[in-house]
N, C-alpha and C positions, 0 to 999 in steps of 0.2 A: 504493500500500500504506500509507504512512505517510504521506501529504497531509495528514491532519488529528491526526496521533500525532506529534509530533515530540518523542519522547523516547527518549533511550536505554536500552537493556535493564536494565543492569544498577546504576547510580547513579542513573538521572533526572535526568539533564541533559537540557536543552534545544536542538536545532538548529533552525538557519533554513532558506532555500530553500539556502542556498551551501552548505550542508552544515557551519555554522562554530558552535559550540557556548557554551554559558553553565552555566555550575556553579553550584549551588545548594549541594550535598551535598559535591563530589567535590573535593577538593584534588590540586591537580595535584605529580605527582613532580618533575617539571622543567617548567620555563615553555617549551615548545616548543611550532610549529605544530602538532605531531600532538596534545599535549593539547587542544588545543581542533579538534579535526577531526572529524567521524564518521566511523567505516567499518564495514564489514559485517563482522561477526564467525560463524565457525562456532561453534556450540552445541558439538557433536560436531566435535574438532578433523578439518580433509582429510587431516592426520598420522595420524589413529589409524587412520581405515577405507582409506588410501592404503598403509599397509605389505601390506593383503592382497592388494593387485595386484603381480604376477611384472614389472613394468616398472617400478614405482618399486621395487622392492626389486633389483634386479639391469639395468633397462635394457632396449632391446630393439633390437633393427636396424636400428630403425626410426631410434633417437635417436641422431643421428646430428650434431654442429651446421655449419656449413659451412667450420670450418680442420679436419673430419675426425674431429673429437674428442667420444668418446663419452658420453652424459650417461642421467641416470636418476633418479630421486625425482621428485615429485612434475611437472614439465615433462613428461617420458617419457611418464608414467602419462595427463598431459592429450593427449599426444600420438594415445595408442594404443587409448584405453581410451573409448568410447560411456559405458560404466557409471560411470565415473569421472568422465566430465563431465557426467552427472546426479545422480552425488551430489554431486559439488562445488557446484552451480551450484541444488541444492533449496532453494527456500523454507522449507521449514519448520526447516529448520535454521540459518537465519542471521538475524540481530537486528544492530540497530543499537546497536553500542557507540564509548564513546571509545575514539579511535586508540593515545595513549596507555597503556590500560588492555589492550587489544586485542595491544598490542605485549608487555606486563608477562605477558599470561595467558600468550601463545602457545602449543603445542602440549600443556601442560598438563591434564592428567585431573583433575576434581574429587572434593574429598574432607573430612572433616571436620577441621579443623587445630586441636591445640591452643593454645589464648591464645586472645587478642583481641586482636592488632596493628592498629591501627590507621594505615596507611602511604597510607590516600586522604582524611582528612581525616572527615567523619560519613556514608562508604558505609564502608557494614558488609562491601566485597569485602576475603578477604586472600586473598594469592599467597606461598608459602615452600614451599621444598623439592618442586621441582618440582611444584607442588599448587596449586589453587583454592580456596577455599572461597568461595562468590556468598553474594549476601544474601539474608537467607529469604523476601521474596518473591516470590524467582523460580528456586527451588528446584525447586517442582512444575513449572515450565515447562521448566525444565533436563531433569527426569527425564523427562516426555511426550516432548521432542524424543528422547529418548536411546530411547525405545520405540516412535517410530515410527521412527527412522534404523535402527533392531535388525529391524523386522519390515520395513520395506521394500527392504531392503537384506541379506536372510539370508546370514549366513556370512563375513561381513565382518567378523566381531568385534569389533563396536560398543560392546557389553556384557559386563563381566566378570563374574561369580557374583557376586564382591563387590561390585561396584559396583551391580548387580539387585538386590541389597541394600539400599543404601544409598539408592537409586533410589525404589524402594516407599516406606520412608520417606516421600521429601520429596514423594514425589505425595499420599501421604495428607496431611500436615503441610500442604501449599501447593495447597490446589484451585485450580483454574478460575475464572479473575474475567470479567466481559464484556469486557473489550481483550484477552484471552487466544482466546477463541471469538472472537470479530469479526475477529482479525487471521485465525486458523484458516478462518475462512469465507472471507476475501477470497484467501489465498491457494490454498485449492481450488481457485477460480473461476477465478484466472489461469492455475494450474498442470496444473487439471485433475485432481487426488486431492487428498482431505483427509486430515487425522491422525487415523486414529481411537480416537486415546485423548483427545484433544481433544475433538472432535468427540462422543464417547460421555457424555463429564463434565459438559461441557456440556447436553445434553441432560437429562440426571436433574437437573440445578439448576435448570433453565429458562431457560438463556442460551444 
C-alpha cells in the first residue's frame, strides 16, 4: 500500500522500512519511542462506530476471560462481532500516523477549534477539549472517509447532523489530489470495494 508513500497522514513525516520516523514539520511533545514510530490510525475512531454494538456496550457471554471475569468494550465487540472486525480492520479508514500524535488524538471526534495553538511545532494539527482539528489538507480526506464509513456501514452512527455539516465543508474546501485516488484505487484492489466518494471525485478531475 505505502511501498513507495512513506509519509504520514497527517504532519508528513517520513518512515522507513522499520517503521521508524523523521520530522520535518512535526515537533514532538515528549522525546519518546512512540514519537518517532508509525502506527495505523482510525480516521473514524473503533470508539465511535464500537458503542453501536450491544457487546462492547454491555459485554456478552461470550466475554468471558479465563480467572472467570467478565469483560466488554471494544475486546468483546472483537470477540463476537464479524461486522466489527471488518470495520475495525477496513482500509479505507486507517492512514499512517505518528504514534505519538495517534496516542494525543485518541478517540477524539473532529471539529473546528478556536485559536491557533500550536503544540506540534509547524503541523497545523491541534487537539483540546476532547477535539481534533487536522490540517486543511487532509480535511477533505477526513470527510470522504467519514462518508464512506456512514454508507458502508449504515446505522452505526458514524455521522452526526453536525458533523455532515461540517463534513461537506471540508470535502468541498479539500478535493481529491492523485495520492488521495491512487491510494483509493490500491486499496479496492486489495480489499475488494472502493470508496465511492473517492473514487467518484476522482473521476470528474481526471485522477
Amino acid at each position: 500500500m505505502y511501498g513507495d508513500h512513506h509519509t504520514t497522514f497527517y504532519c508528513g513525516s517520513t518512515f522507513d522500512r522499520q517503521k521508524q520516523l523523521e520530522h520535518t514539520r512535526y515537533s514532538p511533545v515528549k522525546e519518546s519511542k512512540r514519537a518517532y514510530r508509525v502506527e495505523w490510525e482510525h480516521v473514524v475512531p473503533a470508539h465511535a462506530f464500537g458503542q453501536s454494538f450491544r457487546a462492547w456496550r454491555e459485554g456478552d457471554a461470550a466475554c468471558v476471560d479465563s480467572h472467570g471475569k467478565a469483560f466488554k468494550g471494544r475486546r468483546c465487540a472483537e470477540k463476537t462481532s464479524t461486522l466489527f472486525r471488518f470495520m475495525q480492520a477496513d482500509m479505507h479508514n486507517l492512514v499512517p500516523a505518528i504514534g505519538e500524535l495517534n496516542g494525543l488524538r485518541s478517540n477524539y471526534s473532529f471539529a473546528m477549534l478556536p485559536g491557533e495553538e500550536r503544540r506540534f511545532g509547524a503541523c497545523d494539527m491541534e487537539i483540546a477539549a476532547r477535539k481534533a482539528e487536522p490540517p486543511p489538507e487532509v480535511r477533505g480526506d477526513i470527510a470522504r472517509s467519514y462518508f464512506y464509513m456512514d454508507a458502508a456501514y449504515p446505522g452505526r452512527g458514524v455521522i452526526s447532523g453536525k458533523n455532515r455539516t461540517l463534513f461537506e465543508v471540508w470535502d468541498r474546501a479539500d478535493p481529491v489530489d492523485a495520492w488521495e485516488c491512487e491510494r483509493q484505487r490500491r486499496v479496492a484492489r486489495l480489499q475488494g470495494n472502493g470508496n465511492p466518494f473517492v473514487y467518484q471525485a476522482c473521476q470528474e478531475r481526471g485522477l
